[in-house]
C-alpha positions as CSV (number, residue, x, y, z in Angstrom):
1,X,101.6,114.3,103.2
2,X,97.9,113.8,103.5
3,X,97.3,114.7,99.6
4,X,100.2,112.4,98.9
5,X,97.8,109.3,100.9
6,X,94.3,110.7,98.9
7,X,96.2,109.9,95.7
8,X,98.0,107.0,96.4
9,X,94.5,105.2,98.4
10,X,92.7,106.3,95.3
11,X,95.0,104.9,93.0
12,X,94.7,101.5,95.3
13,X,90.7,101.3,94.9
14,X,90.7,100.4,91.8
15,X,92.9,97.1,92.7
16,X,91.0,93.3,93.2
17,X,90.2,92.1,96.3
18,X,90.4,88.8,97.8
19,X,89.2,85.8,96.6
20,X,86.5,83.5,97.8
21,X,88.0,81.8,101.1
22,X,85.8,79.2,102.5
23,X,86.7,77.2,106.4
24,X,87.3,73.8,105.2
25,X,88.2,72.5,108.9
26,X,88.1,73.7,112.6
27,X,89.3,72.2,115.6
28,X,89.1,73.8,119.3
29,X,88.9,77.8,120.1
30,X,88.5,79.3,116.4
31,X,86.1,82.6,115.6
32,X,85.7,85.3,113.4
33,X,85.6,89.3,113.2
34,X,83.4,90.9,110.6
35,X,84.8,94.1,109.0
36,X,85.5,97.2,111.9
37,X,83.1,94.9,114.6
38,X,85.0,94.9,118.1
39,X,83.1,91.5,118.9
40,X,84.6,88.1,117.7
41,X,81.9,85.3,116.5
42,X,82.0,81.1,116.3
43,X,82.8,80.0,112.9
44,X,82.0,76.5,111.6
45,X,83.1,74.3,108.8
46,X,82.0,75.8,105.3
47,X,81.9,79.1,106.3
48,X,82.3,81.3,103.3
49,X,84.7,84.4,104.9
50,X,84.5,87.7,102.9
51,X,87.7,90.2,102.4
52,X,87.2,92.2,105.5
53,X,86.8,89.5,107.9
54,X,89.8,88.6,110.7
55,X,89.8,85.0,112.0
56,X,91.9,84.0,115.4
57,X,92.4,81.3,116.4
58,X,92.9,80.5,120.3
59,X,96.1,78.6,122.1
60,X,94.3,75.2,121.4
61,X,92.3,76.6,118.0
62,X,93.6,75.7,114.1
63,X,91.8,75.7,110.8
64,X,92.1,75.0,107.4
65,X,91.1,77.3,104.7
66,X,90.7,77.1,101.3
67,X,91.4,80.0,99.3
68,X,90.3,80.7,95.4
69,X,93.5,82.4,93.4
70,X,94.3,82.9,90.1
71,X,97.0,80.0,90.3
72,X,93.7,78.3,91.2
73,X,92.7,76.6,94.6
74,X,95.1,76.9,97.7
75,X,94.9,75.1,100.8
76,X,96.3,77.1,104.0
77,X,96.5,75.7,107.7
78,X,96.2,78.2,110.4
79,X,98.4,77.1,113.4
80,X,97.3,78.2,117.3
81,X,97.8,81.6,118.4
82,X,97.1,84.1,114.7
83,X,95.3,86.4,113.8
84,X,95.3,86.7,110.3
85,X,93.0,88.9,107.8
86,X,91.4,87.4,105.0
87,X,92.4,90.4,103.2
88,X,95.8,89.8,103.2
89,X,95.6,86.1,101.2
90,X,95.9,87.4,98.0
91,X,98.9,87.7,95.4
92,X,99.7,91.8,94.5
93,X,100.9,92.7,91.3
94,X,104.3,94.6,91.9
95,X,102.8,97.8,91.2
96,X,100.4,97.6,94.0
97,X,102.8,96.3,96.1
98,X,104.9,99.4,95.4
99,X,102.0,101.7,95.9
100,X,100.7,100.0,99.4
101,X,104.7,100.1,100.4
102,X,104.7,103.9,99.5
103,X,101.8,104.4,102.2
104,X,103.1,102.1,104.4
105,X,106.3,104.0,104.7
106,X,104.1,107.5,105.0
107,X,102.5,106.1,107.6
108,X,105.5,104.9,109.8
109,X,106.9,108.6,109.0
110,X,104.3,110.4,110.4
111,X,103.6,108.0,113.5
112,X,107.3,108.5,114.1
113,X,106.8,112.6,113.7
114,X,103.9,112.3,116.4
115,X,105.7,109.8,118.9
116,X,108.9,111.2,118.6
117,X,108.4,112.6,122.2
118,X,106.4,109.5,123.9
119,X,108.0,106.8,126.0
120,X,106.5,104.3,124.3
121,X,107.2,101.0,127.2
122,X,108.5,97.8,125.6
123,X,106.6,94.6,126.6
124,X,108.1,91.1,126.6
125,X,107.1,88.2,124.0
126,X,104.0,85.5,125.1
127,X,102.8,82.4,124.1
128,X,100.8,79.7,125.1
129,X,99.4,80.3,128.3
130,X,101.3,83.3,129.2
131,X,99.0,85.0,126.6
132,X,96.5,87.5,127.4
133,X,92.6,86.2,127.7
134,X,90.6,86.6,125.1
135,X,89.0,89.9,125.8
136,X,92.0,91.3,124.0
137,X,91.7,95.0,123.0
138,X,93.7,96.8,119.6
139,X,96.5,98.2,121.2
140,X,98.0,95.1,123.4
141,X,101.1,94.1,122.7
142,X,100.0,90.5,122.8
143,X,97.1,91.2,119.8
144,X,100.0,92.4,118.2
145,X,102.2,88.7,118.9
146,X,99.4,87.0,117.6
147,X,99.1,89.5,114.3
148,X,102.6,88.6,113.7
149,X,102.1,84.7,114.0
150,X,99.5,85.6,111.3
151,X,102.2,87.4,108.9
152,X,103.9,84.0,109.5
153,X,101.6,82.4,108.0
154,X,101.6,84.2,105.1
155,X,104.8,83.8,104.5
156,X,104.7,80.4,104.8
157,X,101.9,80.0,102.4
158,X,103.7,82.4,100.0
159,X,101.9,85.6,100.3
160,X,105.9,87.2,100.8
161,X,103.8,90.9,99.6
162,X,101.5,91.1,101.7
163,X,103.3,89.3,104.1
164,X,105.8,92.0,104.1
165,X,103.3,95.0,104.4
166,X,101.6,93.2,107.1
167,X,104.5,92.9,109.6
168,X,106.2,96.5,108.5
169,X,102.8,97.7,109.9
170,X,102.6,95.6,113.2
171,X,106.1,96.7,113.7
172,X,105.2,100.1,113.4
173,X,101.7,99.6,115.6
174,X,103.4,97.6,118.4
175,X,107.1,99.4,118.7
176,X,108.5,96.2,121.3
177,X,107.9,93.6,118.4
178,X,110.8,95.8,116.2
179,X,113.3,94.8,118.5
180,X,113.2,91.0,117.9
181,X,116.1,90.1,115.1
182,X,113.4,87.2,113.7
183,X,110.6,89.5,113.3
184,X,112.7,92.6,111.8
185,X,115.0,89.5,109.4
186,X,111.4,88.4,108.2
187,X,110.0,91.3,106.8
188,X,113.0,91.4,104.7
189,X,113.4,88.0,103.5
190,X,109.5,88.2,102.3
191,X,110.9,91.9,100.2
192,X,113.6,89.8,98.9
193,X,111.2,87.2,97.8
194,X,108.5,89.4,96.9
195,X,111.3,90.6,94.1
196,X,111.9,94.0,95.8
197,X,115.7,93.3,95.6
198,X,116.4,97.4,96.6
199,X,113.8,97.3,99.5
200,X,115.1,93.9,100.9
201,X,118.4,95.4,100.5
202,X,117.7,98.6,102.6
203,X,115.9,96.7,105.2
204,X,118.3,94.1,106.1
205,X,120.7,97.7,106.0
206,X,119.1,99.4,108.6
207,X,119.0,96.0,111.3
208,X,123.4,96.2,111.3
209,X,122.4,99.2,113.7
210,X,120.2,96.8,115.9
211,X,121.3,96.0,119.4
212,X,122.6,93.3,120.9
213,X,123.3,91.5,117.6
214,X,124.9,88.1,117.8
215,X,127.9,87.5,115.4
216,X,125.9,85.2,113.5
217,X,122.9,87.3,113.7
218,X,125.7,89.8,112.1
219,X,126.7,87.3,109.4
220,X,122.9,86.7,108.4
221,X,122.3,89.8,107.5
222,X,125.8,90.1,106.0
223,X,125.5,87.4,103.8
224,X,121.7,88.1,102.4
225,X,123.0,91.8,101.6
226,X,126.1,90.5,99.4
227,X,124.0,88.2,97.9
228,X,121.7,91.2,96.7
229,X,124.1,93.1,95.4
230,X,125.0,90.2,93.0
């Protein structure tokens, strides 16, 4: 297994980075994180952010970015409450999709392997005020609500890949967010959309064994799986 991630990481360096993303607007509680730095920073208006930063904003914050793609120049609003990396506004070709998916799904095999004996405790949604303060640390379940506001930002701005990889991996990290139907139904609409037809497919399989599904929770995830088989 850990030949199998050398390989695939290697095979993943030689892939493009993100674009040039500059802060076109703040308003309230915004800041930034700089590569593996614990501490969080002020940002301001024409901030140029580099691939391994993390922005957040707070329960008041928002921003607007502008991103440089190949399709050219996009504009994406960041809403209160995300924390979304810079690394993951970027379009992936659909083989490095495939070989980022590949690791991903290493990954949640051998966290599974290692926790397969913990009692992991489940810990309720928050927003708004109920959230945490801003002294936050990696591996509170609220950093991972706000990571997950991020991923749906990127969906909503159309980055369904890394959208996707994102929130199989904040799943994985914070094991309470796989129980919520939205969160679970969203990773597989952005593999649908992302044109991993078989992946969607498998995904929206394996939440029929969810609990607690409502009957039209049931016939959601009916319908998107007929229509994949078309």
């Amino acid at each position: 297994m850990k030949s199998l991630m050398l390989v695939l990481a290697a095979g993943l360096a030689f892939h493009t980075a993100a674009g040039e993303i500059i802060v076109q607007r703040i308003h309230g509680d915004v800041s930034v994180r700089h590569g593996v730095a614990e501490g969080w920073s002020k940002v301001a208006s024409g901030d140029v952010l580099r691939p391994d930063d993390t922005m957040k904003t707070g329960e008041k914050g928002a921003a607007v970015l502008v991103a440089s793609t190949p399709a050219g120049k996009k504009t994406i609003a960041l809403p209160p409450d995300v924390i979304v990396d810079m690394s993951d506004i970027r379009d992936l070709s659909p083989e490095d999709l495939m070989l980022k998916l590949t690791m991903e799904k290493v990954r949640a095999s051998s966290y599974q392997w290692k926790n397969e004996d913990l009692q992991i405790p489940h810990a309720a949604v928050m927003h708004g005020a109920d959230q945490a303060p801003a002294s936050l640390h990696e591996g509170d379940p609220a950093v991972g609500i706000l990571q997950f506001n991020g991923v749906h930002v990127l969906f909503t701005n159309g980055f369904y890949a890394t959208c996707a990889l994102k929130g199989m991996e904040i799943l994985r990290r914070y094991p309470s967010l796989e129980s919520g139907f939205e969160n679970r139904f969203l990773v597989a609409e952005a593999l649908e959309k992302a044109d991993l037809r078989g992946e969607a497919r498998n995904e929206y399989g394996t939440m029929t064994a969810m609990a607690g599904l409502t009957p039209a929770q049931q016939e959601q995830i009916r319908a998107r799986i007929e229509a994949l088989r078309k």
